[in-house]
PLY file of the C-alpha trace (Angstrom):
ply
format ascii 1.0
element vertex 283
property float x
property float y
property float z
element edge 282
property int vertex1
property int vertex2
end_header
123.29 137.06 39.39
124.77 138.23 36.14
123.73 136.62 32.96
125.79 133.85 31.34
124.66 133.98 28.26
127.69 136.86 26.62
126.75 139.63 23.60
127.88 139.14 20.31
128.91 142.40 18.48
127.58 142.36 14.99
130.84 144.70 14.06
130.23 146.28 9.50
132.50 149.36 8.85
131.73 151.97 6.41
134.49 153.99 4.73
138.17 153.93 6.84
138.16 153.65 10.21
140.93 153.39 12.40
141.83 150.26 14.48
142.52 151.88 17.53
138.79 153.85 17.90
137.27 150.50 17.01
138.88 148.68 19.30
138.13 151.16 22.15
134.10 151.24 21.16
134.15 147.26 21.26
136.43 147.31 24.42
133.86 149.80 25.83
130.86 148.11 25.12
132.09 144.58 26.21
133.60 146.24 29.28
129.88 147.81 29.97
127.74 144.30 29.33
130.55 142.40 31.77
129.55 144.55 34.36
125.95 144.79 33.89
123.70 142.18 36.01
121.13 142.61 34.05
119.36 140.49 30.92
121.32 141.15 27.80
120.94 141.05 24.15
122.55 138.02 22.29
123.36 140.17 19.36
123.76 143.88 18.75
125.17 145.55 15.31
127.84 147.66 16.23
128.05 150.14 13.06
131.23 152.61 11.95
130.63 154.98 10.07
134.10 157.20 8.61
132.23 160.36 7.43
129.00 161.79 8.90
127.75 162.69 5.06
128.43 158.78 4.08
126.51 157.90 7.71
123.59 160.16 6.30
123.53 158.26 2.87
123.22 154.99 4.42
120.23 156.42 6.99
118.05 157.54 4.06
118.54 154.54 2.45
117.38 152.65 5.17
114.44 155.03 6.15
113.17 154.34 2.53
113.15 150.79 2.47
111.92 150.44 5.52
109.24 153.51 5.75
110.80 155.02 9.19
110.61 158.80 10.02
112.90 159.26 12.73
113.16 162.73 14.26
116.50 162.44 15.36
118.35 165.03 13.29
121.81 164.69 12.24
123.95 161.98 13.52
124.87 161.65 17.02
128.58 160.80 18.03
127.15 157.60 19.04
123.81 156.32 18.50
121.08 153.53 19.57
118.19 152.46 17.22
116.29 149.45 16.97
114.63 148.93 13.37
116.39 146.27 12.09
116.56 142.51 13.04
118.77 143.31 16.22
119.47 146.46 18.48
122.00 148.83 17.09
124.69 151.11 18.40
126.33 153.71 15.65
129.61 155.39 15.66
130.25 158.46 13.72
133.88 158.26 13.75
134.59 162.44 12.34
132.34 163.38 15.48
133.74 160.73 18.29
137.33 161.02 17.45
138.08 164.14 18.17
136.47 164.12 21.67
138.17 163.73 24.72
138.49 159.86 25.70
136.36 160.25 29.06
133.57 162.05 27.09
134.16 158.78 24.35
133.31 156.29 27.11
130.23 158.14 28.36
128.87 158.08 24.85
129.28 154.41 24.19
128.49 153.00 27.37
125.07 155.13 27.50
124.69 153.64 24.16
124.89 150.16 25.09
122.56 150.68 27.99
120.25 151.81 25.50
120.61 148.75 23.46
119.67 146.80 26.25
116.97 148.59 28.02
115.08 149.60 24.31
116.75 147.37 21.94
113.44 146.42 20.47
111.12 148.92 18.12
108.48 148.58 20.87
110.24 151.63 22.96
109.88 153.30 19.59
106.46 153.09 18.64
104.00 155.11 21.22
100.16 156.19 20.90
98.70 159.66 21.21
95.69 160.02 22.86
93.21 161.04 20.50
92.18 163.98 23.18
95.15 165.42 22.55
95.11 164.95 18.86
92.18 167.45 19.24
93.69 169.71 21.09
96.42 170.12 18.89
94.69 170.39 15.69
92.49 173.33 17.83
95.61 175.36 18.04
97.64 174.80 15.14
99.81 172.29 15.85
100.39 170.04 13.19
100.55 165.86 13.35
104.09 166.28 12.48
104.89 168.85 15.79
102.97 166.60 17.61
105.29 163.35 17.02
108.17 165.68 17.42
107.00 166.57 20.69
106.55 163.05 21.88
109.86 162.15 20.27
111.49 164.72 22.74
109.71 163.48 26.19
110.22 159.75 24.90
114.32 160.28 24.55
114.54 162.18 27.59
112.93 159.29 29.40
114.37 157.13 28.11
117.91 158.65 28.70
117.32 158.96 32.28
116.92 154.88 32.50
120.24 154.37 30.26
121.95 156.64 32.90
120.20 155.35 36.05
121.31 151.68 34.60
125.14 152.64 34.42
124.57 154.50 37.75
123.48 151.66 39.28
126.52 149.50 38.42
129.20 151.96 38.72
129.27 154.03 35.61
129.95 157.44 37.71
133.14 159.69 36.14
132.35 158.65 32.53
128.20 159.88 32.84
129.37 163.06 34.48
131.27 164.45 31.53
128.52 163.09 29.54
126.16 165.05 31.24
128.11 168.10 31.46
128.83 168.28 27.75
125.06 167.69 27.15
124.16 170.79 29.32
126.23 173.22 27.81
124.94 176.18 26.23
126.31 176.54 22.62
126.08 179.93 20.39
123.51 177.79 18.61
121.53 176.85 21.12
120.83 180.51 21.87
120.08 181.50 18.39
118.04 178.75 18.29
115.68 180.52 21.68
116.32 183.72 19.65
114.31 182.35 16.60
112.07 180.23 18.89
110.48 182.37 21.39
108.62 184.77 19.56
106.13 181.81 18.55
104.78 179.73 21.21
104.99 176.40 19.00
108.75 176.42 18.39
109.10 177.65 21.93
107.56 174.63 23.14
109.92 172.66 21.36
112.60 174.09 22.38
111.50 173.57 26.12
111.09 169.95 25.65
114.05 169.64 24.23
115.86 170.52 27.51
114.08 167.85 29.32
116.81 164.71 27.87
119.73 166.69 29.57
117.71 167.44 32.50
116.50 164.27 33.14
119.90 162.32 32.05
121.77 164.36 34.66
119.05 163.73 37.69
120.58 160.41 38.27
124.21 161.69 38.54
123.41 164.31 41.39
124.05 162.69 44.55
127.46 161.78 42.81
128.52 164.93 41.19
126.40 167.85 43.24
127.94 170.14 40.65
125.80 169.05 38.15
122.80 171.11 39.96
124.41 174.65 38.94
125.34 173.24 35.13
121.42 172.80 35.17
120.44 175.69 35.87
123.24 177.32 33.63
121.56 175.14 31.06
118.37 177.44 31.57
119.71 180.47 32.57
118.66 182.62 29.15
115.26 181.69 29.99
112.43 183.50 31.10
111.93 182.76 34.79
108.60 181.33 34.26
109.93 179.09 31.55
112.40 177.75 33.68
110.26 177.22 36.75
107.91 175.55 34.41
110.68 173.34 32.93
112.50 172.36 36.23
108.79 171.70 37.88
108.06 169.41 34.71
111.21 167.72 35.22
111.17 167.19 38.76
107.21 166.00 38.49
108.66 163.48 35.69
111.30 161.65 37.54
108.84 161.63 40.53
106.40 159.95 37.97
108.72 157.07 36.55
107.89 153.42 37.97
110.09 151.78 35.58
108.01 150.82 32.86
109.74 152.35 29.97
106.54 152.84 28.18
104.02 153.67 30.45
106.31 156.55 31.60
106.78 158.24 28.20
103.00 158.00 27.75
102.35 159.90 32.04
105.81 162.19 30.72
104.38 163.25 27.43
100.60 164.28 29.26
102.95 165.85 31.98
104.61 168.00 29.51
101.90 168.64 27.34
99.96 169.88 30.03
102.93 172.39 31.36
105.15 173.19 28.48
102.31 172.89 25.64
98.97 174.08 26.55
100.33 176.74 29.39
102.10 178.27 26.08
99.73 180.70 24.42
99.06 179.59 21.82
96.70 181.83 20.25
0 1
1 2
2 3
3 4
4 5
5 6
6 7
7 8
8 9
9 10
10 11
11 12
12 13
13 14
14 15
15 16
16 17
17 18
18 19
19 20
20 21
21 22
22 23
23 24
24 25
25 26
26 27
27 28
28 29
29 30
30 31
31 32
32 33
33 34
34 35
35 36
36 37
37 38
38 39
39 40
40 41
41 42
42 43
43 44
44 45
45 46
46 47
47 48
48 49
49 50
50 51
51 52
52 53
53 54
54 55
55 56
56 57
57 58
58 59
59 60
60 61
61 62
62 63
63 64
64 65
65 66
66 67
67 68
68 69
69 70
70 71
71 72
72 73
73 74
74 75
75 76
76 77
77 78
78 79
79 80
80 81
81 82
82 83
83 84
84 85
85 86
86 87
87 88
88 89
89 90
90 91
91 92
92 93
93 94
94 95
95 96
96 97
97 98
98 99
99 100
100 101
101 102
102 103
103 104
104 105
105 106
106 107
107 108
108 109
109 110
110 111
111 112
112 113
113 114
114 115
115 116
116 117
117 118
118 119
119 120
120 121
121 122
122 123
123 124
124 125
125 126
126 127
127 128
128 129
129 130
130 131
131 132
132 133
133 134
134 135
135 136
136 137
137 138
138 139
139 140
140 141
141 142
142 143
143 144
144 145
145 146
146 147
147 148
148 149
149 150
150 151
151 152
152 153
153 154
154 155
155 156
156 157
157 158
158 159
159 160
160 161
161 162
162 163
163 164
164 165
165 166
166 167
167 168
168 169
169 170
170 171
171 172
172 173
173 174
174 175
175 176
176 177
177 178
178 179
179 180
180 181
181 182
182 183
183 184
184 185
185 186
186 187
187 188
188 189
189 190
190 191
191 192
192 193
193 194
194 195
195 196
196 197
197 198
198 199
199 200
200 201
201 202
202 203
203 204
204 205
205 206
206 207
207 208
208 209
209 210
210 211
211 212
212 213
213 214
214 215
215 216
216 217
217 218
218 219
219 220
220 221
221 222
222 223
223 224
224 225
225 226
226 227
227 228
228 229
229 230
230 231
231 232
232 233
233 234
234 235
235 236
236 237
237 238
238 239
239 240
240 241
241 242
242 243
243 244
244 245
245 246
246 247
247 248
248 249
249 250
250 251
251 252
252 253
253 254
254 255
255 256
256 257
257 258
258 259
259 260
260 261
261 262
262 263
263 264
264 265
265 266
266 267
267 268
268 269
269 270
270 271
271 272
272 273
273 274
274 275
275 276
276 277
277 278
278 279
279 280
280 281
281 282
């Protein structure tokens, strides 16, 4: 039985925004919580942002008065966090607008399933074990690799559970052109294995990083069987043991999850340390 209890949207604008993209977030994300038969937030701040530089501004402002380091990067077209009083979806409005409405939908919905399934800074906060704390320092890697490691199996996990959720109720032609635009192969991306594979600690990164598009499209597959050859163009400038390593890691992940959001980042992240990590040399 669905929920009666409805969301609120918390809705602050920064800079100009127009009406009509507004509209269509909060029509999205309403649209998304009706269907959902699931326990839902009372309250979620739904933030616009006109510009990403005046979206950056207001991040770093934040991060300093509240003493997060967030590996994130730059700013998504649409966001999820959860270090303030309520969870929080963000809109980048120069990087959303000019995308192609399906694409739009994908982004926000997954976003809202975010807010509900980690809306809380507990699905942000995990432990490493101190084993591998030891291992790392062994071969170089330094505390601050190490959380960006574990920030890289935790969003992958946790995107697969976003996208399983809007699976499960429905969400099918909206989380396919999501997941094809997140498995596309850009220029940069390629540079980026260029740089990165000469060193074994940025090429472990850069594996990892392929596991959130990986294990975001697994759930889509039996829908949209396509998706199986844009993974594997996802990989295909890869060495072939890289990729079977990758794709085994993947598969042994999603064979792994039981559904407790934490407890699965924690058996991903010794999964992938063991595979993409430690089988690097790292000498």
């Amino acid at each position: 039985m669905r929920p009666t209890v409805e969301t609120r949207l918390d809705v602050i604008t920064f800079g100009t925004v127009s009406p009509e993209l507004q509209e269509e977030v909060i029509r999205n994300v309403s649209g998304c919580y009706a269907r959902l038969d699931v326990p839902l937030p009372p309250l979620i701040a739904l933030r616009f942002f006109d510009t990403v530089k005046r979206q950056q501004a207001e991040q770093e402002r934040e991060s300093r008065l509240m003493g997060v380091v967030s590996g994130g990067g730059d700013p998504l077209p649409v966001g999820h966090s959860a270090w303030g009083e309520m969870p929080r979806i963000t809109v980048c409005v120069e990087r959303l607008e000019p995308l192609p409405e399906l694409l739009r939908q994908g982004m926000v919905h997954v976003a809202a399933a975010h807010a509900v399934l980690h809306g809380s800074a507990d699905y942000y906060l995990f432990h490493i074990p101190a084993e591998t704390v030891a291992q790392a320092r062994q071969v170089g890697i330094s505390s601050t690799l190490l959380q960006q490691f574990l920030y890289y199996v935790a969003t992958a996990v946790k995107g697969h559970a976003a996208v399983q959720l809007l699976v499960r109720h429905g969400f099918i032609a909206d989380q396919v052109a999501l997941a094809l635009h997140q498995l596309e192969v850009t220029a940069d991306e390629l540079l980026a294995w260029q740089l990165a594979q000469a060193d074994p600690r940025p090429r472990a990164l850069y594996l990892l990083a392929q596991l959130r598009p990986l294990l975001s499209a697994q759930p889509l597959l039996v829908h949209a069987p396509a998706l199986a050859e844009a993974m594997h163009q996802l990989t295909a400038h890869l060495p072939a043991a890289e990729r079977q390593r990758l794709f085994g890691v993947s598969f042994a992940i999603v064979t792994a999850l039981s559904g407790d959001t934490r407890a699965d980042i924690q058996r991903a992240f010794a999964l992938a340390w063991d595979q993409l990590v430690r089988r690097e040399d790292m000498d």
